[in-house]
C-alpha positions as CSV (number, residue, x, y, z in Angstrom):
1,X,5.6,-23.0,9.2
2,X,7.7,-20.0,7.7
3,X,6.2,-17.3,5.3
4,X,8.2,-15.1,3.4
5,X,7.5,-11.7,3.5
6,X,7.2,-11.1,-0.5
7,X,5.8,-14.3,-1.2
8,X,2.1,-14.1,-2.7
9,X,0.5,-16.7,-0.1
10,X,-2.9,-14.9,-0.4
11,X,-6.0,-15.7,-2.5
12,X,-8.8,-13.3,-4.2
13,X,-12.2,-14.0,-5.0
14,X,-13.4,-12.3,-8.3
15,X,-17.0,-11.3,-7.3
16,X,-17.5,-9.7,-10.7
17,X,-15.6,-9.0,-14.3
18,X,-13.4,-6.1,-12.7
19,X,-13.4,-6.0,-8.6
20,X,-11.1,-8.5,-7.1
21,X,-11.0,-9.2,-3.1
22,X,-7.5,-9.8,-1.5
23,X,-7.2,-10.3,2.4
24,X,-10.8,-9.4,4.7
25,X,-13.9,-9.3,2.6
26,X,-14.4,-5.7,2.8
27,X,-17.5,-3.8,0.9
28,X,-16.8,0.0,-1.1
29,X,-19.3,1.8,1.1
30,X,-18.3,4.1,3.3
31,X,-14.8,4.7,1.6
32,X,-12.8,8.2,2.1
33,X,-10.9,9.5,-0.4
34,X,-7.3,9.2,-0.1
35,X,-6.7,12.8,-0.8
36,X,-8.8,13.3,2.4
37,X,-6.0,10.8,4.9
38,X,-3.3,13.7,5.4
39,X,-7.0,16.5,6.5
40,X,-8.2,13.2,8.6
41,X,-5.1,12.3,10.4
42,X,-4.3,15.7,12.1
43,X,-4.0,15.5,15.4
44,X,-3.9,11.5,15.5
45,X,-0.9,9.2,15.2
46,X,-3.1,6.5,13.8
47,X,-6.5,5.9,12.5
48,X,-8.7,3.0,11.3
49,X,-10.1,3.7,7.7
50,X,-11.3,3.0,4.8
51,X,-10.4,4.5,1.5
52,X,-10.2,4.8,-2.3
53,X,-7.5,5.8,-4.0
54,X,-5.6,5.2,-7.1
55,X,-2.2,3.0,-7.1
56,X,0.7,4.8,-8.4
57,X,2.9,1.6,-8.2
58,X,3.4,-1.6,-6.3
59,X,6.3,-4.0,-5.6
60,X,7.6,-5.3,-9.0
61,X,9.5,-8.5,-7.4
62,X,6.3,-9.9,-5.2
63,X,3.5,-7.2,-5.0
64,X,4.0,-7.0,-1.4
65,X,3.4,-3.2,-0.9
66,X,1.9,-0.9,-3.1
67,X,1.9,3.0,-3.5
68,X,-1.2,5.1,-3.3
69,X,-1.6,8.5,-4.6
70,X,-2.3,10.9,-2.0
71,X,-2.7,14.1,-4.4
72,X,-0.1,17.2,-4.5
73,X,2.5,14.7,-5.9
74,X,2.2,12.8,-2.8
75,X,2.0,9.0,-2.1
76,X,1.8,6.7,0.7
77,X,3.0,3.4,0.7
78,X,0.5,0.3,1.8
79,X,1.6,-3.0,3.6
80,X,-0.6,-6.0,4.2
81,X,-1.5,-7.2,7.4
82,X,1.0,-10.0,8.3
83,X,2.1,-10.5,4.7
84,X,-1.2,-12.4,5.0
85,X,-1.6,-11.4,0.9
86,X,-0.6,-9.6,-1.7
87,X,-1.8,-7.7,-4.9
88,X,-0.9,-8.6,-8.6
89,X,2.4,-7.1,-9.9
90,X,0.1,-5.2,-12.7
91,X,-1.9,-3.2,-10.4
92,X,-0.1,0.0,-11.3
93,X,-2.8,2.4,-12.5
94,X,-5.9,0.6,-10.5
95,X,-8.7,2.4,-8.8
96,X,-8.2,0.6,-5.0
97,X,-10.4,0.5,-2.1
98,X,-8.2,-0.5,1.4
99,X,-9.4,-0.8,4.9
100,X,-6.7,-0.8,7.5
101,X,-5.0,1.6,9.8
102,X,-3.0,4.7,8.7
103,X,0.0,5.8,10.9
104,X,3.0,8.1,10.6
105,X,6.8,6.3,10.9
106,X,10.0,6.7,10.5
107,X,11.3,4.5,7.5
108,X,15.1,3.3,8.1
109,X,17.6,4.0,4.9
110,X,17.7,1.0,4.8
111,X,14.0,-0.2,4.6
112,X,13.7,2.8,1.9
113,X,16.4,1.5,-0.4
114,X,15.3,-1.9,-0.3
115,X,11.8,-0.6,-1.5
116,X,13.3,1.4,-3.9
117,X,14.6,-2.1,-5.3
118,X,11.5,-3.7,-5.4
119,X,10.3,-0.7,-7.0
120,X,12.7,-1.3,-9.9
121,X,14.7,2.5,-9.3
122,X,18.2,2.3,-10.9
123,X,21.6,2.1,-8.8
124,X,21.9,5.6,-8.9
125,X,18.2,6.6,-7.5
126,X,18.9,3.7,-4.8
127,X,22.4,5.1,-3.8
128,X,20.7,9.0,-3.5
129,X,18.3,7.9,-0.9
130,X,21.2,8.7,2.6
131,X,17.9,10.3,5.1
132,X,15.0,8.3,7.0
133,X,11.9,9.4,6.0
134,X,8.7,10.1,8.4
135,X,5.5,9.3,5.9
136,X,2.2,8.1,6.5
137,X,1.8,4.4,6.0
138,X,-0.8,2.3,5.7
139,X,-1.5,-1.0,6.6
140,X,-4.4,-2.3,4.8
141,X,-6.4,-5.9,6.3
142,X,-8.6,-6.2,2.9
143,X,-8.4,-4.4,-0.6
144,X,-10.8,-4.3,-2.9
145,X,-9.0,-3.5,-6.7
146,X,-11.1,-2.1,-9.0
């Protein structure tokens, strides 16, 4: 069996009129603010946790990451555990709530220019991008979008 790794294989379950589950059924309780990850991380090179946040954008070709706002004109982008699902390509703009593990890495050129594709940036924008990047990731195992 073969998965793509931007192909929406994963299901939601609508448990009311807004909230939709993708991934582990996870609950909101007990959520940190995202703000908080950067203050929570310090000292750590990863860490399990739950948080709620706002999504800034997400990929527009498959909805196969999305990007969190971390406050202070920062973001962080979020993966999903083994490409296992994915979130709607409208979730810009969503209250979220993601449990998972943060962790800092180095992203390749290359891996950042191809997310700047999905992302929809212009030739130009992709082409500027010529440094890895070390940014906290995160790789959620169940989101809750709000």
């Amino acid at each position: 069996m073969s998965i793509s790794a931007c192909e929406p294989t994963g299901k939601s379950a609508k448990i009311d009129e807004k909230a939709e589950y993708y991934g582990n059924q996870i609950t909101q309780e007990g959520a940190e603010e995202a703000a908080r990850l950067p203050e929570l991380m310090k000292g750590k090179d990863s860490l399990q946790v739950k948080l709620a946040g706002t999504i800034n954008s997400c990929c527009q070709k498959k909805g196969c990451w999305m990007m969190v706002d971390l406050g202070n004109d920062q973001e962080m982008r979020v993966s999903f555990k083994d490409y296992s699902f994915f979130v709607p390509l409208e979730s810009a703009g969503r209250k979220v709530i993601m449990e998972g593990i943060a962790r800092y890495e180095v992203t390749s050129i290359e891996d950042l220019k191809h997310f700047a594709e999905d992302a929809g940036k212009s030739q130009a924008e992709i082409d500027s991008i010529t440094e890895p990047d070390k940014e906290l990731v995160f790789e959620a195992s169940g989101v809750i979008l709000l």
